[in-house]
N, C-alpha and C positions, 0 to 999 in steps of 0.2 A: 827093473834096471832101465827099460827104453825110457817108462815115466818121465823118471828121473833124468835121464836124459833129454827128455825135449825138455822140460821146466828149465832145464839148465841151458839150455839152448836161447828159451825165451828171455831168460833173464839178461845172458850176452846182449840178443839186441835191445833189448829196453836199456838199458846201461850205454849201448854206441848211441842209441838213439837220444838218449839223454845225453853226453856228451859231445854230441855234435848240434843239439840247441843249444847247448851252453857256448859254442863255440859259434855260432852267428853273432857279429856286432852291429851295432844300429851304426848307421853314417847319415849325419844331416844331412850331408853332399847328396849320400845316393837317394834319399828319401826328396830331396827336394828335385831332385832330376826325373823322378818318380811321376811326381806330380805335374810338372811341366809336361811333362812328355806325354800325360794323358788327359789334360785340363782342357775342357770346353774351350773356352774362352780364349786357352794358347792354340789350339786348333782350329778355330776360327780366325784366330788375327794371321796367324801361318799361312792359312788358303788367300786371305786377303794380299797379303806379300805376293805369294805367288801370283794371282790375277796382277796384280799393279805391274810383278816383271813381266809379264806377256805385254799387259799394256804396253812397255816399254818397248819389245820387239813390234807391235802392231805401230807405232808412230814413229821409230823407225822404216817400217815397209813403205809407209805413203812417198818415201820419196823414189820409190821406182814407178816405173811406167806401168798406166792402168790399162787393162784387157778387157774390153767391150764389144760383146758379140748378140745383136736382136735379127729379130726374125718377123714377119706380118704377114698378113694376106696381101696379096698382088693386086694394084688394083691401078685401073688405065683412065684418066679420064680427059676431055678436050679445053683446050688452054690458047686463046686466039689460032687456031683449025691447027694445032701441032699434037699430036698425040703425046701426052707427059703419062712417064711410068713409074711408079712409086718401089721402090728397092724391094725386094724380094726380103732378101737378109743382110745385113751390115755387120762385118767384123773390123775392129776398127783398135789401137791401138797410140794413147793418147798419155804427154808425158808433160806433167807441169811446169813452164824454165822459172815464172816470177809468179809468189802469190803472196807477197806484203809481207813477209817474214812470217805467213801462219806455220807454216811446217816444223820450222825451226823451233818457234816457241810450244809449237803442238807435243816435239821432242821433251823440251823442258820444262816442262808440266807432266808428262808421263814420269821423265826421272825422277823430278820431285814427287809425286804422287807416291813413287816407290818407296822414295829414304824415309818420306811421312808412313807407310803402310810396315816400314821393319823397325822405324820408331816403335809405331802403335804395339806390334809385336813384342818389343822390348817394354815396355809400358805394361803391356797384360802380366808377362813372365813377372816384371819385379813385385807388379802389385798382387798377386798370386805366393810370391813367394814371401814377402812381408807377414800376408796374411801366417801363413805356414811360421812363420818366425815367431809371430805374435802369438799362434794358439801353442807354439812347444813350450812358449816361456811360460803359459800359462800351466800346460801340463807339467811340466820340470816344478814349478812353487807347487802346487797341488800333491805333489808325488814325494817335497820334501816337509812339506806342512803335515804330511800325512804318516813320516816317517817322524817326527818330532811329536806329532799328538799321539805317537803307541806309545814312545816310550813314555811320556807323562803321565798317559792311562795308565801303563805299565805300574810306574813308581807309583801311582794313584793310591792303587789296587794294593800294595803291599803296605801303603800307610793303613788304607782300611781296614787291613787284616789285624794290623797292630793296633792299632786305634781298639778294636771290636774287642781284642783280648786285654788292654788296659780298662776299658769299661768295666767289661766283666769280672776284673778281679779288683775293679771298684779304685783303681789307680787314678784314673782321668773322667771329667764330667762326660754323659753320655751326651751333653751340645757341643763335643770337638769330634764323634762320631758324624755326629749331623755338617757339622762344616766338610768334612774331608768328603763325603756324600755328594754335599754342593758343588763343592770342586771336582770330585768325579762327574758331573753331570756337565758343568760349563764344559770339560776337556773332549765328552761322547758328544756335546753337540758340535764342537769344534773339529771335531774327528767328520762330524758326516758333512758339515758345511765343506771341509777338503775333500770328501768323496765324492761329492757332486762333482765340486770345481774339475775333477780329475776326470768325471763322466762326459760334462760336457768338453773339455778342451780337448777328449779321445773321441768323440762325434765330431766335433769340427775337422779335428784330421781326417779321419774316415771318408769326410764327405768332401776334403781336398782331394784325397787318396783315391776315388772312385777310378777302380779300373788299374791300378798301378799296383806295385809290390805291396803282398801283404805283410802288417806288423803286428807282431804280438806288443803290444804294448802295456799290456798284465804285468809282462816282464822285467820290462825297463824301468829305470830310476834315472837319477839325475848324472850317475856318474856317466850313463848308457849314450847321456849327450854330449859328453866331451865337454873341454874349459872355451872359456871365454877364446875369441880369434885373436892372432895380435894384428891391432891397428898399428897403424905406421902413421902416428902423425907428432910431429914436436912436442916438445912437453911446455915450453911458454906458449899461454892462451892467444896470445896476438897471431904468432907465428900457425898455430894450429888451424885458427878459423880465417888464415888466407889461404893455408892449403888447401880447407873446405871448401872456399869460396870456387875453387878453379873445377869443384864437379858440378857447378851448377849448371853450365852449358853445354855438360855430356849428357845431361838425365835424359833418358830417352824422353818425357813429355817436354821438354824446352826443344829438340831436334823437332820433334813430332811438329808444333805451333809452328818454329820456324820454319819447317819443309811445308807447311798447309801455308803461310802468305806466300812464299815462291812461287806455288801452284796455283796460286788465285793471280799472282802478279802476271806470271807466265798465260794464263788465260786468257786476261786483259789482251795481253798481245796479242792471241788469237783471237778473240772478237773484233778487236779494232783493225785487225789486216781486213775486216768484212769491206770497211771501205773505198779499199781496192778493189782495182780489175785484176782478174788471173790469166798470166800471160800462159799457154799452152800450144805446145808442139802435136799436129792428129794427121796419122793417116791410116786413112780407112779403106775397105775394100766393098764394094756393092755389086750384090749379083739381082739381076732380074728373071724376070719371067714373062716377057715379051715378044714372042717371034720377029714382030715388026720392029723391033728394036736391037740398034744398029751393032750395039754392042754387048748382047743379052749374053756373053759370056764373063761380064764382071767387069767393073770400072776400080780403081786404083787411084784415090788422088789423097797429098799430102799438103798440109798447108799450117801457117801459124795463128791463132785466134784469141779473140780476145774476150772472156766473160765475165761477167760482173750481177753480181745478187746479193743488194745490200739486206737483202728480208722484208717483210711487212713491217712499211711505217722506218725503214732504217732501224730496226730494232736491236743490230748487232751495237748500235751507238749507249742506248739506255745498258744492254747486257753488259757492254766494256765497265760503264760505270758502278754495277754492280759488284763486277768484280774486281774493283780496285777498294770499295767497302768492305771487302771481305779478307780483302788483302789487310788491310786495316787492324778488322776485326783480328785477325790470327797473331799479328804482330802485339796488340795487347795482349793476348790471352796467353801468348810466349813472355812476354814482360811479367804479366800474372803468375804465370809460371814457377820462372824465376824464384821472385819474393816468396813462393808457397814453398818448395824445396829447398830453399836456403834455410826458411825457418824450420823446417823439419829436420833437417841437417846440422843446424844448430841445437834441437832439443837434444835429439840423437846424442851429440858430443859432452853435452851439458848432462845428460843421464849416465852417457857410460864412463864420464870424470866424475861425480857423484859417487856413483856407485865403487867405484873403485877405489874412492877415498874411503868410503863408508866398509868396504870389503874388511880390512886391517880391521878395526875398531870393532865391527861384529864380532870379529874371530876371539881380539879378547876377549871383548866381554863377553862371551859364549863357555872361554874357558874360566873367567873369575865368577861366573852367574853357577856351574857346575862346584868352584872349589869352593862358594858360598854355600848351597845348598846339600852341600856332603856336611859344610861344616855346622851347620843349623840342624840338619838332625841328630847329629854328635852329642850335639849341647840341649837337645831337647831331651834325651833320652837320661842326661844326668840330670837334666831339671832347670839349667842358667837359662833356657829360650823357650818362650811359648809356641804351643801349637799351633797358633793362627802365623807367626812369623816363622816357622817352618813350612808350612802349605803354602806364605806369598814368596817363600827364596824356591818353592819347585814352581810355581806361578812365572816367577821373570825371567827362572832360567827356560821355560819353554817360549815364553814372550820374544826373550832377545834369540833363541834359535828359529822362531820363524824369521823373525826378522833379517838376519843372516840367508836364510835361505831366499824369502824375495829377492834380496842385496844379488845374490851370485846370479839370480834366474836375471835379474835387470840388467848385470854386465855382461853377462852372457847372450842377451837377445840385441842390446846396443850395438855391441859389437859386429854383431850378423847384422845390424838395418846399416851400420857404419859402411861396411864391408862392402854390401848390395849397393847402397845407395852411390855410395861412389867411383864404382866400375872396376875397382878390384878385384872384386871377385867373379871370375868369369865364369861363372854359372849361367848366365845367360845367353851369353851366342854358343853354348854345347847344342849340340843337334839341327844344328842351322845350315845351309848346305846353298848357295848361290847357282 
């Protein structure tokens, strides 16, 4: 009786345990938050951000007053018969009033350097997540090619049965065994070509996935990824692709190009203040080490000064010019930008109106490719249809159900780069923190 009672015991929890894996759902959301949130690349562009906001407090600071404290050996020597005494130690305390506007620009070049450093950041996250977008679409077709090539197999398998026993009682020639054979073999190599497809599009995730929630992905199918997002955009093409147009100068890489010429321009200014003098406010204290000296308990004197260090050869002049090249450079490559993102944006819209139109049209003919090939075996089995035209009506109706199934994985993944691409979906500033 105990037996029997712990087996029954065991069986309880294998049973909760089993339905509470059945009750975990896959969410793209939390799976791409997954991955961000543990991704190289988003963790190195994050530290980056944050260095850039320190930068930002650190050129901030320069405009307080600078604290300079030295110290030497003592040392006395004769100067037309007057004893000179070289400072013991100097604390001195020294506050810039005018230095050619570097500071100011020094400022705006660290801010810029920041917006460009949570660009890049935003940059890493969407190109990260694309990728993630591109291998689930891959996985989702793989998982419904895969689901389309059993049942084929399936029906294959029961032609041949039938097939093998009209042979044998000499009903049908033994070369429409040989054909249905054939076709079992095209449909098992079609079967493994999506088993791959399925293996590697589950390594690719894995090896985004490094370190983030684990998925069983054995488990999942297409339904596991939910339907297409809805985009929000008009339904005349004109009107659509101006809406498009207006996220071109959000994508993080066009902010990014933009905020790197600001940083180069802003530079400029800081190099070219070198040609100024800097006006400075200093007063310092010096203690000696002279008995003979008069006032070896520390002198005190403040005054305004004026210094000037254009560098070797005026070199801050060629530097200025460099960075106005660069400023240059970044202003195209934001221009280049642009044009790359628009046309991706445009493919993007042009794929997931495609497919959408295409959606409809799969779906019947999915359903007239099924009411065909129910009805071709009907007629085969009374003798009005041959064998080879029953094997090519289960042939198209598995042709046009792949087909359908790419169809939905494409409006489905367009949707998500639509989505990404154009800043609606705020996936990407979660876990960001100023």
């Amino acid at each position: 009786m105990k037996i029997k009672n712990v087996f029954l015991l065991f069986g309880v929890i294998s049973l909760q345990l089993c339905f509470s894996a059945q009750a975990q759902v896959f969410s793209v959301e939390g799976f791409l938050e997954s991955i961000l949130s543990n991704h190289p690349a988003v963790l190195a562009a994050r530290a980056e951000a944050q260095a850039a906001r320190n930068e930002v407090t650190g050129a901030w600071q320069q405009l307080l007053p600078e604290l300079q404290a030295t110290t030497a050996k003592p040392t006395n020597r004769e100067k037309d018969s007057r004893l000179v005494t070289q400072p013991k130690s100097t604390l001195a305390i020294e506050q810039k009033l005018w230095a050619g506007n570097k500071l100011t620009a020094a400022i705006e070049a660290a801010e810029m350097a920041e917006k460009s450093a949570q660009a890049k950041l935003n940059e890493a996250k969407l190109n990260i997540a694309l990728s993630a977008v591109e291998a689930l679409q891959a996985f989702r077709s793989a998982v419904e090619r895969l689901r389309v090539n059993e049942q084929t197999t399936q029906r294959l398998g029961r032609f041949e049965s039938l097939m093998a026993r009209r042979v044998e009682a000499e009903v049908s020639a033994s070369i429409d065994a040989t054909l249905v054979r054939s076709r079992m073999l095209q449909a098992q190599v079609d079967q493994s070509n999506a088993q791959a497809a399925k293996r590697v599009a589950i390594s690719r995730l894995e090896q985004l996935n490094l370190g983030g929630t684990v998925v069983a992905w054995e488990t999942l199918n297409a339904k596991s990824l939910g339907l297409a997002l809805d985009v929000q955009l008009p339904a005349d093409e004109l009107q659509a692709w101006q809406k498009l147009q207006t996220y071109v100068d959000i994508h993080p890489s066009v902010i990014r190009f933009s905020a790197d010429a600001q940083v180069a321009l802003a530079r400029q200014d800081v190099l070219s203040a070198d040609r100024f003098p800097v006006v400075y406010a200093r007063v310092e204290r010096n203690t000696y080490d002279n008995p003979n000296y008069a006032t070896q308990d520390g002198v005190t004197t403040g005054y305004i000064g004026l210094r000037f260090t254009p560098g070797a050869g005026y070199a801050s002049y060629s530097q200025a010019r460099a960075a106005a090249e660069r400023a240059q450079s970044a202003q195209q490559q934001a221009e280049s930008s642009r044009r790359e993102i628009a046309n991706q944006l445009r493919q993007d819209y042009e794929e997931w109106r495609s497919a959408a139109s295409r959606l409809t049209d799969y779906s019947s003919a999915v359903k007239n490719a099924a009411l065909v090939s129910e009805s071709y075996e009907r007629q085969f089995i009374v003798g009005r249809l041959s064998w080879q035209q029953t094997l090519d009506a289960v042939r198209e109706q598995g042709q046009v159900s792949m087909s359908l199934a790419d169809t939905e994985a494409s409006l489905w993944a367009a949707s998500y780069r639509l989505r990404l691409r154009s800043g609606e979906y705020d996936l990407l500033a979660q876990g960001e923190s100023r």
